[in-house]
C-alpha positions in Angstrom: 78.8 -145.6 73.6 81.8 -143.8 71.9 84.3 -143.0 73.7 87.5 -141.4 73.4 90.2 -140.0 75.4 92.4 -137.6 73.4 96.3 -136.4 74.6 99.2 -135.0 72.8 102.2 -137.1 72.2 104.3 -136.1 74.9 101.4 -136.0 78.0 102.9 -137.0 80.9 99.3 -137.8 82.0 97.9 -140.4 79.5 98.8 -143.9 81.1 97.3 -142.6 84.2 94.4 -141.4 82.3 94.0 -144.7 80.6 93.7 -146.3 83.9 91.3 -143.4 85.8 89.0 -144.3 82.7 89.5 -148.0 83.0 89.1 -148.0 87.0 86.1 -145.7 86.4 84.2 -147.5 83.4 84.7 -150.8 85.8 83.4 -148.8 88.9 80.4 -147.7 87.2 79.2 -151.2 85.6 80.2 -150.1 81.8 82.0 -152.1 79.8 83.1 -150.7 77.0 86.6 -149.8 75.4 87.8 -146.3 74.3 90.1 -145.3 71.8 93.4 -143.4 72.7 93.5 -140.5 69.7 97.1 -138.6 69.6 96.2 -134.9 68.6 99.1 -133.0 66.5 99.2 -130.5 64.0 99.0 -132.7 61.4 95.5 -134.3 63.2 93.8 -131.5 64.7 90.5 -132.1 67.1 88.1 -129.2 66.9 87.3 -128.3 70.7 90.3 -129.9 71.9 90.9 -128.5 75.7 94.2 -130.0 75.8 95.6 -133.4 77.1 94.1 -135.4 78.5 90.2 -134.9 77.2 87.9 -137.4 78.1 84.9 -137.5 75.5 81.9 -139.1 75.0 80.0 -139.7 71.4 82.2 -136.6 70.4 81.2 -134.5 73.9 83.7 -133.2 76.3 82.9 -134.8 79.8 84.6 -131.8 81.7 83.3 -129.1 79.0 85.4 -125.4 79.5 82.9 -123.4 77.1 84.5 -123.5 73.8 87.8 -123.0 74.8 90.9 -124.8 72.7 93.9 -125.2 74.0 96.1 -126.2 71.3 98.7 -128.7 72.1 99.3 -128.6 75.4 98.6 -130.3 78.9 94.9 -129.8 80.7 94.4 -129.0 83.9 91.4 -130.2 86.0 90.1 -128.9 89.5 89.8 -131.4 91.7 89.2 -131.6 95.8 92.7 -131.2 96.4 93.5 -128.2 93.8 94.4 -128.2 90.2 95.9 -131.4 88.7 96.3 -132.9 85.4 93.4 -135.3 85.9 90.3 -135.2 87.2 89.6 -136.8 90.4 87.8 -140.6 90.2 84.3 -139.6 92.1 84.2 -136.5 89.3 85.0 -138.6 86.1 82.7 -141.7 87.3 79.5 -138.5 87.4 80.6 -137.1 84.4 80.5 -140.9 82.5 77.3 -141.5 84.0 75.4 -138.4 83.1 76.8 -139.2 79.5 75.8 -142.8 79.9 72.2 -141.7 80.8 72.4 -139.1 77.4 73.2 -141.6 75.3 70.8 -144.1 76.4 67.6 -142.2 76.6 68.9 -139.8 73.2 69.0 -136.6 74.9 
């Protein structure tokens, strides 16, 4: 399974995010690494919805219909209100609906 988290340079969010993905991928029984991609100008990411995006075999987990936001930070709603990260319970559903795609091809 591919996966790939994607920030800008100066998120504020991405070491957290690292370890929200890490905490989540252990919580679910997946072990597998991801990749840390730095989006700028100069390395542009069609789709990209802002920092941090959490994708799978190129898919968006937390998809905002087609929207880009250029380089700037995300926000996610989450049980408490809007925040720069998604909360655990909705990222560990979002990697194992992906999980299930990518396993049975759909």
């Amino acid at each position: 399974m591919k996966l790939e988290l994607l920030v800008v340079a100066t998120c504020p969010h991405q070491a957290a995010a690292e370890n929200l993905l890490r905490t989540a991928l252990a919580d679910i029984g997946v072990a597998t690494d991801f990749q840390v991609i730095t989006v700028s100008d100069e390395q542009p990411e069609p789709g990209f919805a802002g920092s941090p995006t959490f994708r799978v075999e190129g898919v968006d987990l937390f998809p905002v219909g087609g929207q880009t936001a250029g380089l700037s930070c995300r926000l996610y709603r989450s049980e408490s209100g809007l925040s720069g990260l998604p909360d655990l319970r909705a990222l560990r559903q979002a990697l194992k609906r992906a999980a299930d795609r990518v396993h049975t091809g759909t």
